[in-house]
N, C-alpha and C positions, 0 to 999 in steps of 0.2 A: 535038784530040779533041772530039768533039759532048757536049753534056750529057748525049746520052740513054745514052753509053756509060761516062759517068763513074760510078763508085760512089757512093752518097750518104754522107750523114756519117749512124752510126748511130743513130736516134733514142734511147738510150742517153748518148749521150755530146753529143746537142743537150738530152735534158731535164733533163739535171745539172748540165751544162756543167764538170763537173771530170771528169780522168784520173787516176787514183792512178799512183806508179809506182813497181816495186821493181826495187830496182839492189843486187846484193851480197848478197842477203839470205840468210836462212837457207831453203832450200825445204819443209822442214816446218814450219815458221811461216807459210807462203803462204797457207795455206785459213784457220787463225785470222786472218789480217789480210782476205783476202776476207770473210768472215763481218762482221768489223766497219766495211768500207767500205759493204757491202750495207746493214748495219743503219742508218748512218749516211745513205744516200740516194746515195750516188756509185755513178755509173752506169758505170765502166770501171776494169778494172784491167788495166794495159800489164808485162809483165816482162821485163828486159830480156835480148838471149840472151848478154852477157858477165857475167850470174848464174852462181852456180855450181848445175848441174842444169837449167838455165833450161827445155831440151824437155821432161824429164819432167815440171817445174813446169806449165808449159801443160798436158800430158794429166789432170794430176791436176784443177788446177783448172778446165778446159774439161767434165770428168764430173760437178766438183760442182755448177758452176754454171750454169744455164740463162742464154743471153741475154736475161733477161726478168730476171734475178735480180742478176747482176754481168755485163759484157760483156768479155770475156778478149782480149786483144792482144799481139802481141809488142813489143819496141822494139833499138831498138841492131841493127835490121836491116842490112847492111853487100850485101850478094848474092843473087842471085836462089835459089841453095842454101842459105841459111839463111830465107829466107822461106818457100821451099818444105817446109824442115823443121818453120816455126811451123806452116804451117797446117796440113800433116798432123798436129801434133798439137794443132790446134784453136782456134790463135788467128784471131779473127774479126776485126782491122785489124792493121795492120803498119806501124810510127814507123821513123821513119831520123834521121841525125844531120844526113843530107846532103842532096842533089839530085840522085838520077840517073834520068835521063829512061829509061832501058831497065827499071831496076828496076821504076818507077812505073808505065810502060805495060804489062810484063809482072802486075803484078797489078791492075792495071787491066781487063784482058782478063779476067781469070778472076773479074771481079766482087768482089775487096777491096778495101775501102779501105786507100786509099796517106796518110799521114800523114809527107813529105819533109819535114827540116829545112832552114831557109833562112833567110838573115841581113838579104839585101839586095833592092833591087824586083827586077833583074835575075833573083837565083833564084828569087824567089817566082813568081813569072809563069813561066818554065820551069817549073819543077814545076809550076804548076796547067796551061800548054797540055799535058803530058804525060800528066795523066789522075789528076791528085791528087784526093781527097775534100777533103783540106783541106789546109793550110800550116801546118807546126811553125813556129811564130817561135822560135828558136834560135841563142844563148842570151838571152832574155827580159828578163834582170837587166840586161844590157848596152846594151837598147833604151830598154826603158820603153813604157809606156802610151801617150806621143804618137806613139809610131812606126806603132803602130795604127790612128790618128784620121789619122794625117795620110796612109796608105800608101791606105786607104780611098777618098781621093780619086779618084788615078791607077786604082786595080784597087779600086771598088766589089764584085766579084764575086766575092772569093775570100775562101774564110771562114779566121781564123787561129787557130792557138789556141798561144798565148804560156806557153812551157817554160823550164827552168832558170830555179832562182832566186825564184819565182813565190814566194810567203806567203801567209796569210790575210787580211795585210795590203794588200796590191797585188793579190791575184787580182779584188777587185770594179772595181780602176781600168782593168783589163785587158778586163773584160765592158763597163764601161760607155764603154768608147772602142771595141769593136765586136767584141771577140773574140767566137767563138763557145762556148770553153770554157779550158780555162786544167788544164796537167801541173804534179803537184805530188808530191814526192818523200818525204825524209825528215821532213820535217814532219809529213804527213798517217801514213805508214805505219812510221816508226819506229822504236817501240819493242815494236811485233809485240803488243800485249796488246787484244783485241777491244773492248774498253769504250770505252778512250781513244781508241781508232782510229774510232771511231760517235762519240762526243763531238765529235771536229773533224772528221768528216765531215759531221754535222750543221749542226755551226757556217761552216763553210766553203759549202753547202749553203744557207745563210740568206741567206749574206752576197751570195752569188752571184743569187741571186733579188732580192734590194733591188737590186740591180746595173741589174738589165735593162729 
């Protein structure tokens, strides 16, 4: 796939460089935690669709939130019928756990970006000739930071951004060895209360700019 038909990564989630992400949660707590990721400076929030309610979570929060305000994604994409079901209701990028080349190219084509999970060079470079925006390093806890610095080498080209596991702690070692942004789960999004969720969005937001 040519660059001109790749997706770009959304400038969103290049100027925050963090993804929030909710897995399990309650979906009427989802706009309260939007509220306090936006406030905090995180530029995406990814839901996953084995949440319970996850589509109508996306509709709700794809109406309150402008892409200029929080940028709404699905995750835990599995088939090209459950991606097609985020975006109808309005997720604007789509996370997978895995690497599949038809999934990727099918919304590749239709101008989303594709965010493929991949462990090893082998998959990451499949996923990106496929037509990825970027590479999930997946699970991240399991790599580390040098896998980054050192994957860089061989595939200069492809931007990663380093999931599972991820802290406030390790997400600056993550940007500063080349990621492009860094998914961050129960940590950041929690305990659902707006304040706290701007407080380490904030901080996390800090740490991430010293990073770069």
């Amino acid at each position: 796939m040519s660059d001109l038909e790749r997706p770009a990564v959304p400038d969103a989630i290049i100027r925050s460089g963090a993804i929030a992400i909710a897995r399990g949660l309650d979906p009427a707590s989802l706009v309260r935690i939007g509220e306090g990721l936006a406030a905090g400076g995180v530029g995406a929030f990814e839901v996953t669709l084995n949440s319970p309610g996850a589509i109508g979570a996306l509709r709700t929060l794809s109406a309150r939130f402008g892409a200029g305000q929080l940028l709404i994604g699905a995750g835990t994409v599995l088939t090209i019928a459950e991606a097609e079901a985020a975006i109808d209701a309005g997720a604007r990028f789509i996370v997978m756990p895995h690497t599949d080349p038809r999934l990727i190219e099918y919304l590749a084509e239709r101008g989303i970006p594709a965010f493929p999970g991949a462990f090893t060079p082998t998959e990451i470079l499949a996923a990106w000739r496929a037509g990825a925006a970027a590479v999930k390093l997946f699970p991240a806890s399991a790599i580390g930071p040098s896998f980054v610095r050192e994957i860089h080498g061989p595939l200069p080209d492809v931007p990663l951004v380093p999931t599972g596991g991820v802290t406030l702690e390790t997400a600056p070692a993550f940007i500063a060895a080349g990621a492009i942004a860094v998914g961050l789960g129960s940590w950041l999004t929690g305990d659902g209360e707006p304040a706290g969720i701007a407080e380490r969005g904030a901080a996390l937001a800090s740490v991430l700019r010293a990073a770069r």
